[in-house]
N, C-alpha and C positions, 0 to 999 in steps of 0.2 A: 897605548890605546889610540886606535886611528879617530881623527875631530869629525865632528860629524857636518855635514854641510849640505844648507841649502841650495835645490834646485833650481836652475834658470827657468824663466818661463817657456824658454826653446827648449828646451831639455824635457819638461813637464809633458807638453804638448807631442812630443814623438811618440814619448812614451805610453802616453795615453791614444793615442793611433795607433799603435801593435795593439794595443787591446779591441780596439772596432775594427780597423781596416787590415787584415788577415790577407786578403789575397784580391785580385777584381774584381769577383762576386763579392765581397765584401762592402764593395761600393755599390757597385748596384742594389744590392740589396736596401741600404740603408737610403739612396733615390729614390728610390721606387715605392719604400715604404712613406715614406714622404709627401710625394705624390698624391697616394690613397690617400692619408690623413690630409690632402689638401681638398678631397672633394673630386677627385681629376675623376674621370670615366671614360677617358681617351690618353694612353700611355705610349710612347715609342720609345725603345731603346736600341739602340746601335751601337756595338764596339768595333773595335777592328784590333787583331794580333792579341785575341785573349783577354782583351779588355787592358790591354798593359801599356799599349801606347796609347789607347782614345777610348773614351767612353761617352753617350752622350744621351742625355734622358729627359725628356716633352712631357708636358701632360698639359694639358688647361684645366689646371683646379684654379685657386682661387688667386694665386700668387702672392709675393709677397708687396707690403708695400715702401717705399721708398725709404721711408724713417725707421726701419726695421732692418734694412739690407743688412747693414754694419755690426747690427746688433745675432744677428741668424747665426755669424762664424764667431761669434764668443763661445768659449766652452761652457757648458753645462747652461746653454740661454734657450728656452723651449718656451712655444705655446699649447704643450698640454697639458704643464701640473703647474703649479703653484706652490703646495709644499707636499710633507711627507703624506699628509693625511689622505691627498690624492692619489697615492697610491695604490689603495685597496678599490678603487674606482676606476682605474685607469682603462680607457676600450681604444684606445689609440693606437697605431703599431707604434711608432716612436716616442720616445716620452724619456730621454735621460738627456735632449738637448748637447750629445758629441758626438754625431757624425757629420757634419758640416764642417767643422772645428777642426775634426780627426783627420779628414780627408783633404783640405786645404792643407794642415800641416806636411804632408806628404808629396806632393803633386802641384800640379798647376791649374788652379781651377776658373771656368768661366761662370759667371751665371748671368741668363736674362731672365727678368722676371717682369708680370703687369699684372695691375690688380684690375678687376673689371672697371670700375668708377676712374681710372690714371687715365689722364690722355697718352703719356709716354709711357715706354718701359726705361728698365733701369738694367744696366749692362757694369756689372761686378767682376775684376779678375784679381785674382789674388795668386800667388805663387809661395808655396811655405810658408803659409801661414804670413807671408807680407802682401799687404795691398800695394795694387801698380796702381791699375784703373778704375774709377766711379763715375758714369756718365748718363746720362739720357741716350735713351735710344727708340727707335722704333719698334715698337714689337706686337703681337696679340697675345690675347689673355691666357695667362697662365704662366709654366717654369719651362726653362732648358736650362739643364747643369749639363756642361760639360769636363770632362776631366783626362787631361793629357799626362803622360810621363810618369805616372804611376811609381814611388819611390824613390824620384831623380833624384831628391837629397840623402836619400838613405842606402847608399849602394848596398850594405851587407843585407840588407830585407829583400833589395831587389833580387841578389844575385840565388834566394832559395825559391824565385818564383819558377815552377814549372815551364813545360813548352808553351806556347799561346795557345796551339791546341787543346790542351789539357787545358790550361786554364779554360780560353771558352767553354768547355764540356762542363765547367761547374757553371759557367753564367747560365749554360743554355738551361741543366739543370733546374736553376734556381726562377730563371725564366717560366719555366712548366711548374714547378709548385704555386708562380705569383701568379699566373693563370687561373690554375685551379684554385684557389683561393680566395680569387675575386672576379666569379661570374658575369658578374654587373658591368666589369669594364673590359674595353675593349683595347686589349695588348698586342703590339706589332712589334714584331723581335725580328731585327736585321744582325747580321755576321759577314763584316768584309764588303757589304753593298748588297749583299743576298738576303732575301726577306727566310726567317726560319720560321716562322708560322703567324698567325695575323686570326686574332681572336673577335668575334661580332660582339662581345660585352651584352648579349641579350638575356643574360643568366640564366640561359641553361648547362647547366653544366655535363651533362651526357655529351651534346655538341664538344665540350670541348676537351675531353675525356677522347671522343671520336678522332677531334682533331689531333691529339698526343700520341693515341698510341694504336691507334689503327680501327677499322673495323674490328677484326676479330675479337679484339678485347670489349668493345662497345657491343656485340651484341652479344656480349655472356654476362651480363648485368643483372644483380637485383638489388630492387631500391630498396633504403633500409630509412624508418621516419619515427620514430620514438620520445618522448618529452615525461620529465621526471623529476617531481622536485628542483625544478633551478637548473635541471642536464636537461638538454636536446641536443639529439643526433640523427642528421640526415645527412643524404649520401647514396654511394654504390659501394655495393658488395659486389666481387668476382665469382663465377660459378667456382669452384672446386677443380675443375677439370684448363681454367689458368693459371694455376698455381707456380712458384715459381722458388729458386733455392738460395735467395735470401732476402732478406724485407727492404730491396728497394723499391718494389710496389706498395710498401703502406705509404700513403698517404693520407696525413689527417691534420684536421685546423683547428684552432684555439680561439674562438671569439677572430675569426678575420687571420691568424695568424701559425705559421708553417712552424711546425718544432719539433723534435724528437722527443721522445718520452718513451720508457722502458715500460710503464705502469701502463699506458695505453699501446703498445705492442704486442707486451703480455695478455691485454684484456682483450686485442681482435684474435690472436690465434687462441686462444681459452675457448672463444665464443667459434670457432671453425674446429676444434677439437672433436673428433671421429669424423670429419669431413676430410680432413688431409692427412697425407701421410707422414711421417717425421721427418725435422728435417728439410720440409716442404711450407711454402710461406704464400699467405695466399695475397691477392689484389684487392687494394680496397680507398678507397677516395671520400674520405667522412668530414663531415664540420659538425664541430661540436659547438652551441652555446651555451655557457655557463655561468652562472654568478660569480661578477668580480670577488664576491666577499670569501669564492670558494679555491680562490685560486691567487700564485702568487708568480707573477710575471717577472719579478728582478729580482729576477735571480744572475742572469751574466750578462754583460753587454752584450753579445749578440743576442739575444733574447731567445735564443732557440731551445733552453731552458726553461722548465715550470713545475712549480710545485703546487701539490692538491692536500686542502687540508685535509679531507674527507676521501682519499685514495679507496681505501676498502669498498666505499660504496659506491663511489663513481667508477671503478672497477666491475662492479658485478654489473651494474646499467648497464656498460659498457656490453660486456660478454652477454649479458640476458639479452640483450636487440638484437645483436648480428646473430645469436643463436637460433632466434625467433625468428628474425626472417630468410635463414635459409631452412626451417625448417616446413616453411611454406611451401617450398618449392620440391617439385618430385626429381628428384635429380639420377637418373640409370643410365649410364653410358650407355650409349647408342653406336655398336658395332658396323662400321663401314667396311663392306668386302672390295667395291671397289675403288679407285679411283678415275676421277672425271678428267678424261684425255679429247684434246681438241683436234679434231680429225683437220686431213687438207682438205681444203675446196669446202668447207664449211663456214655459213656467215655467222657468227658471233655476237650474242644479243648482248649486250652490257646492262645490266640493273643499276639506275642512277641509286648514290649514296642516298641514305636516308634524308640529310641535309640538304640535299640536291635537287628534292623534285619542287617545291615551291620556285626555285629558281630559275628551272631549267621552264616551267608552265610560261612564266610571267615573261619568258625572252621569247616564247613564242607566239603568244596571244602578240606581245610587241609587235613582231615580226610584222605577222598578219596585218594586224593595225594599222599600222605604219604605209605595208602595200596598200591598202583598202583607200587609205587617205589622199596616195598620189594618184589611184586614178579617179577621183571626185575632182581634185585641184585643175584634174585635164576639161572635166566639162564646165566649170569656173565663168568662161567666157559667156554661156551661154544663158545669164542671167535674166530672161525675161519671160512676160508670162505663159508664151506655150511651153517652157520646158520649166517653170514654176508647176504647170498642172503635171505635165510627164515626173520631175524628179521629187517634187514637192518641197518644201520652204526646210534650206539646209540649217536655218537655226532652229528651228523648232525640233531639228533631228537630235539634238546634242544629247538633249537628256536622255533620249533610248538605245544612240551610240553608246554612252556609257553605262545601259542593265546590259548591254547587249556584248561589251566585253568583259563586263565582269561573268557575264555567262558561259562566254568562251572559256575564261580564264577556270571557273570551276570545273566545267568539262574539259578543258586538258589536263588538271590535277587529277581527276578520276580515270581519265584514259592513262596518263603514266601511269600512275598506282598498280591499275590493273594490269598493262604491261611488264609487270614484277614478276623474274622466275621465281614459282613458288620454293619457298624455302622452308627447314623444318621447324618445326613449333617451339618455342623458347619454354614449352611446358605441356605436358600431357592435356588433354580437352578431360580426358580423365583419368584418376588416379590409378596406376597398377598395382601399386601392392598395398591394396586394402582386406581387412574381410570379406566387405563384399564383392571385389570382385574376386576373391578366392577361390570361388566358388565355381568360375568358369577355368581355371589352373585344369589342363590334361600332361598329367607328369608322365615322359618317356621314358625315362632311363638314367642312366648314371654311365659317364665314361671317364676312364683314367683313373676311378676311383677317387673322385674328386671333384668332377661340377657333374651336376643333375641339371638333366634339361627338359623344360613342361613350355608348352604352349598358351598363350593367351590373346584370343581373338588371331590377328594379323600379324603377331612377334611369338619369337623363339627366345624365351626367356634363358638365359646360361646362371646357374647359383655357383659359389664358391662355397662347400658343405662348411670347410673351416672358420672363414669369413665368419656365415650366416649364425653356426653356432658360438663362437667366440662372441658376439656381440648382443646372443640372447643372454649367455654366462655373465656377461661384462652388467647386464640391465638389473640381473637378476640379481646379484650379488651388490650393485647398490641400490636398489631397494631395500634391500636385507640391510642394509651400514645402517641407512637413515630412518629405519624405524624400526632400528636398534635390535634386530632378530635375530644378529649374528650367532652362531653356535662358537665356541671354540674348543680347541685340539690340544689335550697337554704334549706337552714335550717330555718324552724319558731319556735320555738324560736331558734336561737344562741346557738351553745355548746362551754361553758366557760371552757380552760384547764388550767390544772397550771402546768411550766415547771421547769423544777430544770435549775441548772447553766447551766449543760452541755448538756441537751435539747435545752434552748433555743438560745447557741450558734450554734450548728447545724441547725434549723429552720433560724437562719439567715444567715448561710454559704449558705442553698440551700432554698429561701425561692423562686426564679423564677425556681426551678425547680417543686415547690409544684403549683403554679402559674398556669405552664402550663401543668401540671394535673390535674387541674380542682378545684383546691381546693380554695376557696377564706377566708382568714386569716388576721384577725385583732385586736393588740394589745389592750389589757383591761386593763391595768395598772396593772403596779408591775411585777409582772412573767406570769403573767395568760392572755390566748390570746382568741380570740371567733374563731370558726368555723362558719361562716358564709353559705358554701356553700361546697359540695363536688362531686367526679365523679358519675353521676348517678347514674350506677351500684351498685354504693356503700350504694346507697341510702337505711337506715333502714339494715346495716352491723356491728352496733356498730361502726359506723363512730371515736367516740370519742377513743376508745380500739386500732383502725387501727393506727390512727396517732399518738400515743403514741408507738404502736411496731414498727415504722418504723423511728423515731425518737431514738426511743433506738440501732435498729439493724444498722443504718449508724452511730450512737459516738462510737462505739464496732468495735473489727477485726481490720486484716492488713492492709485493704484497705477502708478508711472510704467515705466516700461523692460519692462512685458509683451509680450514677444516675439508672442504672441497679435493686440494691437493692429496690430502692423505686418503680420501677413498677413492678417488681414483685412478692414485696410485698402486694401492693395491688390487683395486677389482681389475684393473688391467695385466695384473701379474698372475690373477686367478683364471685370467683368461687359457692357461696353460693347462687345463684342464678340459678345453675343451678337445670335440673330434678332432682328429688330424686328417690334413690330404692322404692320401694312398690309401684313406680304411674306408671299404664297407660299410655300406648301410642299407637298411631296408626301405624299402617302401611306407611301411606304416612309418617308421621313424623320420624318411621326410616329411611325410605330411604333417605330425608333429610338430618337428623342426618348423615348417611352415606356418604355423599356426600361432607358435610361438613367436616368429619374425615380425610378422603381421599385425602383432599387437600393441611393437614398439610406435614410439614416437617417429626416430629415423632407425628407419631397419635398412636405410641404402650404402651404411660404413660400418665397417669393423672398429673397434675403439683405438686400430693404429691410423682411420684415412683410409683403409683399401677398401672397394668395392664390393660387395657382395653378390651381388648381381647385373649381368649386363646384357642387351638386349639386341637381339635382329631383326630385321622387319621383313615381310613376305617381298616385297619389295625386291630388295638389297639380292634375297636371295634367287629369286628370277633374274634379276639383273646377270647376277652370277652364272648360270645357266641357258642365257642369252635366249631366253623366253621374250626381255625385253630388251630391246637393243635401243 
């Protein structure tokens, strides 16, 4: 039997930095959250080569103070808890007191630090975890950690670090989630001596959403603002029409703090479910606050883990808000026939950024100002009383000099404004597919045997026959689940299934939920069960395929036994019943169909994401016809 033996405390200390410091983001991460917890509101970070040879991170929070330095790079030495009990309270991002500790052991570390009341700062470098230098220095309020060499004692950690480029791709990364997560301060991120974006900290957060990822994703936003029990959720939702094929656009926070979560992934695409297609993942930028007592934050050293006691129901919040607020919104694609080509010898108006025109007013009133000012300063000379009567007494001017710029000032906000090419409405003035305006619908015809095309007001409305009826069948049919009205369909012969373990545990957890959806189920001995009978609908659907995906999809995911999953799992399978493209239909039966549509809640998705209908505007189509040129 091999003896078993105690660890050095050099040995301890590596080991416990492969558990925090993973890669250069790694470090920054664990600065920067640091920083926050210090109060800071003004952050800079600078690396160069991936964060692998130099990193270096500012803030003027509150610093530390002198009698503390020494104490900051002990392992597990923190001022956020106290003991364990603190943990179900904790709102801090850092709170296990080893990344300082972590990161020292590894690297070469500087720090300046000054507390506001210090006359000096204090200038700390440590190299593997051994202290060189502790001194007095010069400084202003606040931290700069720097961190050189990243690894130099650890060559086998070093030698699995990616290119620098790649690494920087996760700082820069990691950089835009600390952004978006904390509004309030104002983040300036350099790369190599190049500033990569430089945040105002004035909490708004659409600005800095703008900043990250362009217009176009900024102006397909709906805000989403919700409070429940202990959950609040606000934020931005993406139209449907940014959607993208895989969830590196979700972004969402936890009390101040960036994590992944499967249970809150699950619950945005739930909650955009008949908005997108499959497969298809939408944008969305959320901060949640919750009650510490409802959540559990250490769970791994990186913290980018969390566990919810109450998952099931901070789930449905979840999906109930973003479902609600895009359901507010009228959302029908808007069919462009042409595109906008910039002729030669034409001058080109620019529309300042939305963030732009407070800006762009204030450098011009300047401007003005400024000229106005130097030719007052020329008649200066002639200070006495015949040009006291002519120019009148220049201090008594001040106070009207300044109604008289702030007046400019508002009249050139209003002049840019207005100078804005119009652009199209983020939402109908009014709603098109309602009842009432049903009523002005002039149906033309049917081409391709497949879209019908009706008129309303100034737009050529296009339907997809398929679409529109699958997703009346899809409403119809759970209505029918949930208040229990399902008819069911015997089966002659019996279809015999055969379930694995973990099948036919779940068949037994919700077998009265299968019950009263219609399905009638009867054990065949051993593993294998008969279908006896199922929701009419369903009837000749591959009934035997249904209850087998619907059994797999509830033992899988964060939230398992959601009654919810099972009907609409199946009403989407019923959907196979409805009209198909290429058939015929009449007239009275679209009006119907229409009528039917109309009544839904969202009648603008099929229950796969696809559109139902999409739209032209009289416009578009002159355009096309060079009526307007």
């Amino acid at each position: 039997m091999n003896e078993i033996h105690l660890l050095d405390t050099d040995t301890i200390d590596k080991i416990a930095a492969g558990e925090v410091v993973e890669r250069p983001s790694s470090v920054v991460k664990e600065l920067v959250e640091n920083a926050v917890d210090a109060g800071a509101d003004v952050i800079t970070v600078e690396i160069k080569e991936g964060g692998i040879s130099f990193i270096r991170v500012t803030d003027n929070g509150c610093g530390i103070d002198k009698t503390q330095i020494e104490k900051a790079f002990v392992r597990h030495a923190t001022s956020k808890i106290r003991s364990v009990s603190d943990l179900t309270s904790v709102v801090s991002l850092g709170f296990r007191g080893e990344a300082l500790s972590s990161i020292a052991a590894v690297a070469m570390v500087e720090m300046i630090t000054k507390t506001k009341n210090a006359l000096t700062g204090v200038r700390n470098v440590i190299e593997g975890a051994v202290q060189k230098e502790l001194e007095d220095i010069g400084a202003p309020d606040g931290t700069t950690i720097i961190v050189r060499n990243l690894f130099f004692n650890t060559p086998v950690r070093r030698k699995f670090l990616k290119q620098p480029m790649t690494e920087g791709g996760y700082v820069s990364d990691l950089m835009e989630h600390m952004a978006l997560s904390n509004p309030h301060v104002s983040f300036k991120y350099m790369v190599n001596g190049q500033i990569k974006f430089h945040t105002t900290g004035n909490g708004d957060l659409k600005e800095i959403i703008y900043r990250i990822y362009g217009r176009d994703i900024a102006n397909e936003l709906i805000e989403v603002n919700k409070e429940k029990s202990g959950m609040k959720i606000t934020g931005f939702l993406g139209k449907p029409t940014i959607n993208r094929s895989n969830r590196n656009y979700e972004n969402y926070f936890v009390n101040g703090r960036y994590i992944k979560s499967s249970l809150i992934a699950k619950a945005i695409e739930e909650g955009y479910k008949g908005y997108l297609m499959q497969h298809k993942y939408p944008f969305a930028v959320l901060h949640f606050s919750i009650d510490t007592e409802m959540i559990d934050v250490n769970v791994h050293p990186t913290k980018m883990d969390i566990r919810f006691t109450q998952g099931e129901i901070f789930f449905q919040f979840v999906s109930d808000a973003i479902a609600e607020a895009l359901a507010q919104k009228e959302m029908i694609p808007n069919v462009v026939l042409t595109e906008e080509k910039e002729e030669k010898n034409t001058v080109k108006y620019t529309v300042p950024e939305p963030f732009e025109v407070n800006r762009l007013a204030q450098a011009k009133v300047k401007e003005e100002t400024e000229y106005r000012t130097e030719q007052v300063k020329k008649q200066e000379y002639s200070r006495n009383p015949v040009w006291s009567r002519v120019l009148g007494n220049v201090e008594n001017k001040s106070e009207q000099n300044e109604k008289e710029e702030q007046a400019a000032l508002e009249k050139t906000v209003a002049e840019i404004k207005t100078a804005e090419k119009p652009v199209q409405m983020e939402l109908f003035e009014e709603k098109i597919l309602t009842k009432e305006a049903r009523q002005e619908y002039k149906i033309l015809g049917q081409i391709f045997d497949t879209y019908w095309l009706f008129v309303y007001q100034d737009k050529l409305m296009i339907m997809d026959q398929h679409a529109a009826h699958e997703k009346v069948k899809y409403e119809k049919f759970i209505k029918a689940l949930r208040e229990k009205q399902a008819a069911s369909q015997l089966l002659n012969p019996p279809l015999v299934v055969t379930l694995t373990g973990q099948q036919e545990n779940v068949y037994k957890e919700y077998a009265d939920v299968f019950t009263n959806l219609g399905f009638e189920i009867e054990e065949f001995g051993g593993n294998e069960y008969a279908l006896r009978a199922v929701p009419t609908d369903l009837y000749g659907c591959n009934e035997k395929e249904l209850f087998e995906e619907v059994l797999d999809e509830l033992s899988q995911g964060p939230v398992k036994g959601n009654a919810v999953v099972i009907e609409e799992k199946i009403a989407s399978m019923s959907c196979k019943a409805a009209v198909k493209g290429n058939m015929f239909m009449s007239v009275a039966e679209v009006e119907a169909l229409l009528d039917q549509l109309l009544a839904l809640d969202n009648p603008y998705h099929c229950p796969h994401g696809r559109p139902t209908m999409i739209s032209m505007t009289k416009y578009e189509i002159e355009k096309k016809f060079k009526r307007i040129v």
